[in-house]
N, C-alpha and C positions, 0 to 999 in steps of 0.2 A: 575688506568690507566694500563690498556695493554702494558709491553713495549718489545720491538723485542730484546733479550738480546742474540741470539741466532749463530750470526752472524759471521764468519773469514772473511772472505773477505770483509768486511764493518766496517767501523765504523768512530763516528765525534770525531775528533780530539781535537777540539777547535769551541767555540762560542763567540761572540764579536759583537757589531757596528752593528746587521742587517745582519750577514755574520754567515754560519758553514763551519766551516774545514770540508772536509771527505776525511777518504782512501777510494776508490774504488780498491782494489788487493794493486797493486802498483804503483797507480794514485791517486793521489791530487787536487782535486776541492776547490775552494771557492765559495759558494753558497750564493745569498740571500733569508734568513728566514725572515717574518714581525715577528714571535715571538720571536725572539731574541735582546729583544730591551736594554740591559745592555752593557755596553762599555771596561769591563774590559774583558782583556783576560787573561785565567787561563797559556795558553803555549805559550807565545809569538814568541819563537822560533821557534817553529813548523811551524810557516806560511810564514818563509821563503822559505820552501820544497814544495811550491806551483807549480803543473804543468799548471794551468790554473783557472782564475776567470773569474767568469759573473760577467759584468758589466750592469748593468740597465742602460737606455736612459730617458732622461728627459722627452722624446716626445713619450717615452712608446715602449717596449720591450727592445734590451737591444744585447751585442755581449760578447763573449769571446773572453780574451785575455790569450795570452799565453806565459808562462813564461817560461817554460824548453818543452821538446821534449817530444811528449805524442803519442803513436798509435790512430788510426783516431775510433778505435771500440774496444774491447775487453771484457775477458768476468769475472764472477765472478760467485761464486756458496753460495748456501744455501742449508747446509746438500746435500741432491742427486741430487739439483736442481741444474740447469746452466741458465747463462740470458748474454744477449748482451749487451753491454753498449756502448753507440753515446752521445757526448754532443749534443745536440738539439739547436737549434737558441731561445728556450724560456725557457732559465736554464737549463729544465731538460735532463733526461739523460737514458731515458724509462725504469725506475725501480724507484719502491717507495719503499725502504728498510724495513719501519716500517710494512708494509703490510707482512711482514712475522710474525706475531702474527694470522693473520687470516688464511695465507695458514698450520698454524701447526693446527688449531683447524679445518678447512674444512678438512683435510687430515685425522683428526683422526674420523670426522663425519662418513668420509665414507667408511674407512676401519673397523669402526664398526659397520657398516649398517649392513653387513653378509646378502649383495642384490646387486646388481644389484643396479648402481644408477645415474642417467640420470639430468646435469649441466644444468642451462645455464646462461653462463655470459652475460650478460649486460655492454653495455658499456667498452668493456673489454679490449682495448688497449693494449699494448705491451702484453698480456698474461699471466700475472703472477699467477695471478687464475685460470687460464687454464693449464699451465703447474703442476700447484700443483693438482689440482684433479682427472687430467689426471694419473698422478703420484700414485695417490691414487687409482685407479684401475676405475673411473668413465667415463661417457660417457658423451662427453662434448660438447653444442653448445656456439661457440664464435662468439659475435655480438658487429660490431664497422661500424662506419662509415666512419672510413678511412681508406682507402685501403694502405697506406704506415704502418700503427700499426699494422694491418692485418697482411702484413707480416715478422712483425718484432717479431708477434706473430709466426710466421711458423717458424720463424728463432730458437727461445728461446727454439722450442718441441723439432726440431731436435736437439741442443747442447744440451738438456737434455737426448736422446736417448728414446723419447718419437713420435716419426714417425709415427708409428706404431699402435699407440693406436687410438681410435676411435673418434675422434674429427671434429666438421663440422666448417667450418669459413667462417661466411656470411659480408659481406660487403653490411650493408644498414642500415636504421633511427629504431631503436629501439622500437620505436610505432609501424610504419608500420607490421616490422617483428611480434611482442607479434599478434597485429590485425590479421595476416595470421596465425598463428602459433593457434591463438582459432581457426578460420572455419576452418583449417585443422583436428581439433580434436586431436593435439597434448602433451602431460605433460611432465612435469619436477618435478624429486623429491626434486632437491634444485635449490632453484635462489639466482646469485648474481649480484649484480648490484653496479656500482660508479658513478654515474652520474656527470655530470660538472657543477660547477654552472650557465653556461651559453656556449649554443651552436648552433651547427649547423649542420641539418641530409644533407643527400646527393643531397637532391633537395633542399636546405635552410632552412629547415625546424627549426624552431626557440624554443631552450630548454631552458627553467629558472627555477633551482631548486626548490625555493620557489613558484613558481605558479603551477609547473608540478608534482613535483614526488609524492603529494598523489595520485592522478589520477594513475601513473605510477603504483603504488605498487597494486593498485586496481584492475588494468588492468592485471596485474602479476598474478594476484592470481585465476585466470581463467586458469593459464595453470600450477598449480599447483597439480599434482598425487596425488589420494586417500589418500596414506603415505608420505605424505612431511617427509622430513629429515630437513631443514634447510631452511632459508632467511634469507641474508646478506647483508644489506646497508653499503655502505663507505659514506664519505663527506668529501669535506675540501673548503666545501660552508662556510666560513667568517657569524660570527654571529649565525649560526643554533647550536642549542643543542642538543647532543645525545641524549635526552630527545624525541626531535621531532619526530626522528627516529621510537625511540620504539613505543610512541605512533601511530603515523600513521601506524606500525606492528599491534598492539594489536587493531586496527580499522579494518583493513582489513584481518591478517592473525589470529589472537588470536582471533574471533570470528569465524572461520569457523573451525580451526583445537584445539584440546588440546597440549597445547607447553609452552616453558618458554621461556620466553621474556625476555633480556637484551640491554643492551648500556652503552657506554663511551666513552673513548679517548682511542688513540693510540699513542704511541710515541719512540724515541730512545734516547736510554741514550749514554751521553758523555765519553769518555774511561781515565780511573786515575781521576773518578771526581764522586760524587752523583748528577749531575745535569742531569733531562731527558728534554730534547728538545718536548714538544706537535706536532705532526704532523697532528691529526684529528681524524673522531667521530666514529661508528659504532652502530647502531642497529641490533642484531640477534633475530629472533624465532626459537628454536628448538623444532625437536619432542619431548616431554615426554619420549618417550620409550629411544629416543636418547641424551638426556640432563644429563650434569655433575649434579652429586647431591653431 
């Protein structure tokens, strides 16, 4: 497992009941995890220091409540990077902490590319990928279909002082977009993509992980540059194996390009404790030239 070990401003405090502690700076969430299904807590006391818990709805989603005085947004950082943080009406809080294992390995893709080297995320949401490889000196297309992530993604370039940097941010259905983006005649040296397990593009357009993203990866790989650097799937599609992942790479990208293919989990570990929380899966193909040996 991949775990995010790298963190100040972050980390779980405590795990228990279906629930993780987290700092967020110097804010306190209680979050529900389904893989936290054990009932003892290691710090009890800790979770008195609670500034705010989600509460799940029996009838499905769910509110915060809050328990001491918390600012409505703020922000935290990861090494050079800065990101905004909103609790959201469905738990989350537009940052996935463990995802910083993958922007330290895209970051060093491409600052040892020694090129020029042209992103595009998928499915990319608050921009956390986008601000890391923007960071990295790359050229990045960011693609979501919602127009509030979008620019919640603008928000995260500029507090990282990353304005500046060459970045396009399209708001529209991720099919559509790869579809224009081949008759255009356009490439990308690396693609990354997080798909949802189930969603919805800007005209309804109706996504299920399991029926869609080999097609998707397929589809991808037509707008894939001469010299790929890199594809990176995330998931935290319930049930799929990072196994899945790789395979469907090694279908579609491991047969057209020479690369090394991996996968596994991601996860964060808990603070005064050896226990790591699983947070989800990842498939990579790397170039050869570009590949850790």
């Amino acid at each position: 497992m991949n775990v995010a070990k790298n963190w100040e401003d972050y980390e779980i405090l405590d795990m228990a009941n279906g629930e993780k502690l987290e700092r967020w700076k110097d804010v306190i969430l209680a979050r529900p995890d389904p893989q936290i299904i054990w009932s003892n807590k290691s710090f009890p006391e800790k979770w008195k220091k609670t500034n705010a818990r989600y509460i799940r709805s029996t009838e499905g989603g769910g509110h915060w409540e809050y328990n001491k005085k918390m600012p409505n947004s703020w922000q935290v950082k990861y090494k050079d990077l800065t990101f905004n943080i909103k609790p959201m009406g469905f738990k989350h809080t537009g940052l996935f902490p463990e995802q910083a294992v993958n922007w330290d390995w895209m970051i060093e893709k491409i600052q040892n590319a020694k090129r020029e080297i042209s992103v595009l995320n998928l499915f990319a949401y608050t921009g956390g990928a986008t601000v890391a490889c923007s960071y990295a000196g790359a050229k990045v297309c960011h693609v979501d279909s919602s127009k509030g992530m979008t620019t919640w993604a603008k928000e995260n370039l500029v507090s990282s002082g990353l304005q500046n940097r060459p970045v396009r941010f399209i708001v529209d259905d991720v099919v559509k977009f790869v579809n224009r983006e081949i008759r255009r005649g356009n490439k990308y040296d690396a693609i990354i993509m997080d798909p949802p397990s189930y969603g919805r593009g800007t005209n309804g357009e109706v996504w299920k992980f399991e029926e869609n993203i080999a097609d998707l990866v397929e589809l991808c790989s037509k707008v894939l540059s001469d010299k790929p650097l890199f594809f990176l799937i995330n998931s935290y599609t319930t049930g799929i194996s990072s196994t899945v992942l790789q395979n469907i790479l090694r279908m579609n990208i491991g047969k057209k390009h020479k690369g090394k293919l991996s996968s596994g989990e991601i996860g964060l570990p808990m603070a005064n404790s050896d226990l790591i929380l699983p947070c989800g899966i990842f498939g990579r193909w790397e170039s050869e030239k570009g590949a850790n040996r």
